[in-house]
C-alpha positions in Angstrom: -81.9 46.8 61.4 -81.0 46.6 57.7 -78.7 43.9 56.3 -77.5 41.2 58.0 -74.4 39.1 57.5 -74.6 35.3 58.5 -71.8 33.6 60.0 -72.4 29.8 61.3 -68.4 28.4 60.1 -64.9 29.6 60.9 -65.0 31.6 57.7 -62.4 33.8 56.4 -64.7 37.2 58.7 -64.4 34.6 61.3 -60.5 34.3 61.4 -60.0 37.7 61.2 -61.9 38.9 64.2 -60.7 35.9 66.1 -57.2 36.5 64.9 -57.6 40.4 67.0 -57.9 38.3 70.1 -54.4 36.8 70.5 -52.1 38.8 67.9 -51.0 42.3 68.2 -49.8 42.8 64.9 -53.0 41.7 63.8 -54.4 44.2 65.6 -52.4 47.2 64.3 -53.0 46.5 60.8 -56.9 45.7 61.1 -57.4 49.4 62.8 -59.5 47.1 65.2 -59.8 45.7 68.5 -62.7 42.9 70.4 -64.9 44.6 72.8 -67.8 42.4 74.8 -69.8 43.2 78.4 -72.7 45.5 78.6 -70.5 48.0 80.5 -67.7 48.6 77.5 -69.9 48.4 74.7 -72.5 50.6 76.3 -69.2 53.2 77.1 -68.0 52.9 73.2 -71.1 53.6 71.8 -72.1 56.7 74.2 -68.5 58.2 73.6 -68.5 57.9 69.8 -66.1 55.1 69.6 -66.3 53.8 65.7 -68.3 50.5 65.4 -66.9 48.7 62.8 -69.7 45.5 63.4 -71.5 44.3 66.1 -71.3 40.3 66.7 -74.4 38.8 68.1 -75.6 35.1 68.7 -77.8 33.9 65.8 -79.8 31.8 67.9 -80.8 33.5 71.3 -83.6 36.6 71.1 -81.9 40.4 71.7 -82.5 42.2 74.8 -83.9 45.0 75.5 -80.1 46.3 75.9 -78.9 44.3 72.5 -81.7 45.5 70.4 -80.6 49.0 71.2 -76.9 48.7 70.9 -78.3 47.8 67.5 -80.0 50.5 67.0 -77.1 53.0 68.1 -74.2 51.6 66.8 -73.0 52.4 63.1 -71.1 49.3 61.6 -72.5 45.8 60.5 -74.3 43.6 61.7 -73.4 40.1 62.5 -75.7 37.1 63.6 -73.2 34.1 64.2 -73.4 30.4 65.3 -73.3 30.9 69.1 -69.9 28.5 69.6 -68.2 30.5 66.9 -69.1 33.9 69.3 -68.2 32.1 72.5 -64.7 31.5 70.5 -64.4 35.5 70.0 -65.1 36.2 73.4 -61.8 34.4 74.8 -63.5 32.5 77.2 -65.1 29.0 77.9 -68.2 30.4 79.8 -71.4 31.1 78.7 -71.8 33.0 75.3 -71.6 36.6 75.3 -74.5 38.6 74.1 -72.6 40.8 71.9 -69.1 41.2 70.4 -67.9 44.2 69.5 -65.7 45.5 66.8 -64.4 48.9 67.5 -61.9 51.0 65.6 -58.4 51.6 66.9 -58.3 55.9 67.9 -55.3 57.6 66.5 -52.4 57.6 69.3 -52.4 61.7 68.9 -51.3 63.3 72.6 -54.0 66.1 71.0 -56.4 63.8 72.4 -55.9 64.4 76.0 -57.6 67.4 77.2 -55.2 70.2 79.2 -57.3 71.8 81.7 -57.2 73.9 85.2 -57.6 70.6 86.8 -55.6 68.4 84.9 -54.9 65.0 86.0 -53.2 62.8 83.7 -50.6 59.5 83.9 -47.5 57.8 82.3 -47.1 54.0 82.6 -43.3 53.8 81.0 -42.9 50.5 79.4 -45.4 48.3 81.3 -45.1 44.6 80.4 -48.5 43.8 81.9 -51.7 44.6 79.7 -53.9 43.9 82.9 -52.0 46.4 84.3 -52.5 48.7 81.9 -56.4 48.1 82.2 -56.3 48.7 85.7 -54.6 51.9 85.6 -57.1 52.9 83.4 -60.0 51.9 85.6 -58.1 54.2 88.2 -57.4 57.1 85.9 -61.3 57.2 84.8 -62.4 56.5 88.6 -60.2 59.7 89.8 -61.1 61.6 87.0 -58.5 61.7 84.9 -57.6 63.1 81.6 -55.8 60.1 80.1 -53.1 57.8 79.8 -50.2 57.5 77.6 -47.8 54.7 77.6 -44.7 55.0 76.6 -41.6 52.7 75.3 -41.4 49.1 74.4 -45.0 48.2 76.4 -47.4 45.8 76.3 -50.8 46.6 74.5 -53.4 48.6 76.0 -56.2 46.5 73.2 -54.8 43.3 73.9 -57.9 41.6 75.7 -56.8 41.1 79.1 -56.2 45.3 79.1 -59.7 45.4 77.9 -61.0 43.4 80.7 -59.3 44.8 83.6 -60.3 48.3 82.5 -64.0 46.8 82.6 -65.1 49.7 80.2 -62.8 52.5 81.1 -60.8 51.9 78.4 -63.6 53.0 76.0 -64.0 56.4 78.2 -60.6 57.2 78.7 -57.9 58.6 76.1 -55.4 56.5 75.9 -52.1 56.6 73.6 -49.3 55.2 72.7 -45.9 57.1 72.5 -42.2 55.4 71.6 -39.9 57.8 73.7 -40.6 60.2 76.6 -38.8 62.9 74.5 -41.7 63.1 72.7 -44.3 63.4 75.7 -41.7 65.7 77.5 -42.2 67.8 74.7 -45.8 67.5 74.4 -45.2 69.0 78.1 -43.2 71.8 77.0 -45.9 72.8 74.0 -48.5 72.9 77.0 -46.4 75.2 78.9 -45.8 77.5 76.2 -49.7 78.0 75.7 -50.0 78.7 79.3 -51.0 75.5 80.8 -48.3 74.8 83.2 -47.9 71.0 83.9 -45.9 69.6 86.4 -44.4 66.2 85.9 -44.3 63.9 88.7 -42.2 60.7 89.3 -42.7 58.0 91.5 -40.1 55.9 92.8 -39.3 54.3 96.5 -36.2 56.5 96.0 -38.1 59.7 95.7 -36.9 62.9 97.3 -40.5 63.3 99.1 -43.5 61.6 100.3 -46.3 61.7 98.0 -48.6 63.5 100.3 -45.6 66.2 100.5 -45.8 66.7 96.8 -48.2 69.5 95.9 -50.8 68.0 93.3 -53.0 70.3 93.4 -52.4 72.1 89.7 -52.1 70.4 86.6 -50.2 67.1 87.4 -48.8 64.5 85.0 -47.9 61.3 87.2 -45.3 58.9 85.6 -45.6 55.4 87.2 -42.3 53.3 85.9 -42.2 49.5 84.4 -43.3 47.1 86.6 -40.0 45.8 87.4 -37.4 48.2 86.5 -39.0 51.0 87.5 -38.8 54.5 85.3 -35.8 55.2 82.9 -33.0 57.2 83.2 -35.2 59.7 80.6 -38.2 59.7 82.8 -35.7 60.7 85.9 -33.9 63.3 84.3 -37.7 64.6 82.7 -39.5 64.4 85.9 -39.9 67.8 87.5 -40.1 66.3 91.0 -39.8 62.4 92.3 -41.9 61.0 94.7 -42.6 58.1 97.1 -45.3 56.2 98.4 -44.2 54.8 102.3 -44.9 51.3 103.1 -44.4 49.1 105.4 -45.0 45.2 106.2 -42.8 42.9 104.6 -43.8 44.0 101.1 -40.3 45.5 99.0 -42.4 47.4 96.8 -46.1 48.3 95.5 -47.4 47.0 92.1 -47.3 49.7 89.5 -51.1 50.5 88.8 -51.5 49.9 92.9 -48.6 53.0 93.1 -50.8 54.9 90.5 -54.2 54.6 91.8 -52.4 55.7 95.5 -50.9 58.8 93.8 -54.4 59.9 91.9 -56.4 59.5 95.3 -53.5 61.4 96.6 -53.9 64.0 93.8 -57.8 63.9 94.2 -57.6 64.1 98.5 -55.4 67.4 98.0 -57.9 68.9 95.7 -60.8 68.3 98.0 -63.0 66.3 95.5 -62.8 64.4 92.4 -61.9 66.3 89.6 -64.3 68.2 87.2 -65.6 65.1 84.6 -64.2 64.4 81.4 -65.7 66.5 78.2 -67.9 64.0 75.6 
């Protein structure tokens, strides 16, 4: 397994890789976020995701599962005192078998794959990072392309994002963009090359029910902040605007609730889930 570093004290390696779990800044300037769960790490290492070091406890035998993740993952290894790797794992539970360090990917719109059946999302400005990890979970579970967020958001590596993607996050592209000037012309480039996206709003204002909005080419949803809804930009950008009916006493749907109703929407139309995800 090659060369092993030691950790059993909140050393200086320590405070940095803790210091990824609560500060954002931190975060950005490392390159680096805190993966744990056999589901995410298992999804990093099987799409390629750059393993900066894999964290394990220094007392407890490897799985079958661990020994491999080992084995597979580039990046170094780490055998630490098992209360400093509950610490990492931002939880008081049991300790976590392994920690992961993965790089952050470039926020490059490149990465999203345009295709025939393209299905891809917006969240403007969320302020929720579980939301953000839920829409993700939806994206991936409808087959979609990606995610970009856009604005003042919350961050999609914080670990409550991470969690409530329960691995998705790893599988899908996601990326961050400041204005939707830039994604709008992201759209436009698309167009010019022949891959004809439509942009799709949704708002309980929207000139048509969802299920009246054809979604059955190459769709880009927009799902607005959580409580303001999309921006005047969005509006104006957004070929068509939709809405989901409700009813009950409820005023509203939460925003990654709206988005996973408008990619089963997208996905019913086409008559089955849509063609997976190139690795």
């Amino acid at each position: 397994m090659g060369d092993v570093l030691r950790v059993s004290r909140p050393n200086a390696r320590f405070q940095q890789w803790e210091a990824l779990l609560r500060n954002r800044n931190k975060r950005q300037r490392a390159g680096e976020f805190l993966v744990q769960g056999v589901r995410a790490i298992s999804l990093a290492v099987e799409h390629g995701r750059p393993i900066r070091a894999l964290i394990y406890d220094a007392e407890r035998p490897l799985s079958r599962w661990a020994a491999g993740m080992l084995e597979r993952a580039g990046g170094e290894r780490v055998a630490m005192a098992p209360e400093l790797l509950r610490e990492l794992s931002g939880k008081e539970q049991e300790v976590p078998e392994l920690v992961a360090v993965v790089a952050l990917p470039d926020d490059d719109l490149a990465r999203i794959p345009v295709g025939p059946s393209f299905l891809g999302a917006v969240f403007d400005r969320p302020t929720g990072p579980g939301n953000i990890g839920t829409m993700v979970r939806s994206l991936d579970a409808f087959g979609g392309a990606g995610l970009i967020v856009t604005g003042h958001a919350a961050d999609p590596y914080d670990p409550k994002a991470v969690r409530a993607s329960t691995g998705s996050l790893l599988a899908v592209p996601v990326v961050r963009v400041r204005s939707h000037g830039e994604v709008l012309d992201w759209v436009r480039r698309e167009r010019e090359a022949g891959r004809p996206l439509t942009v799709v709003g949704t708002d309980e204002n929207g000139t048509a029910d969802i299920a009246e909005v054809d979604l059955t080419g190459p769709v880009l949803l927009v799902i607005g902040n959580e409580t303001a809804g999309l921006s005047a930009g969005w509006r104006q950008g957004c070929d068509t605007m939709a809405r989901i009916p409700i009813g009950g006493a409820a005023s509203s749907l939460n925003a990654a609730s709206a988005a996973t109703v408008a990619l089963y929407e997208a996905v019913r139309q086409r008559g089955c889930v849509s063609e997976p995800r190139p690795t």
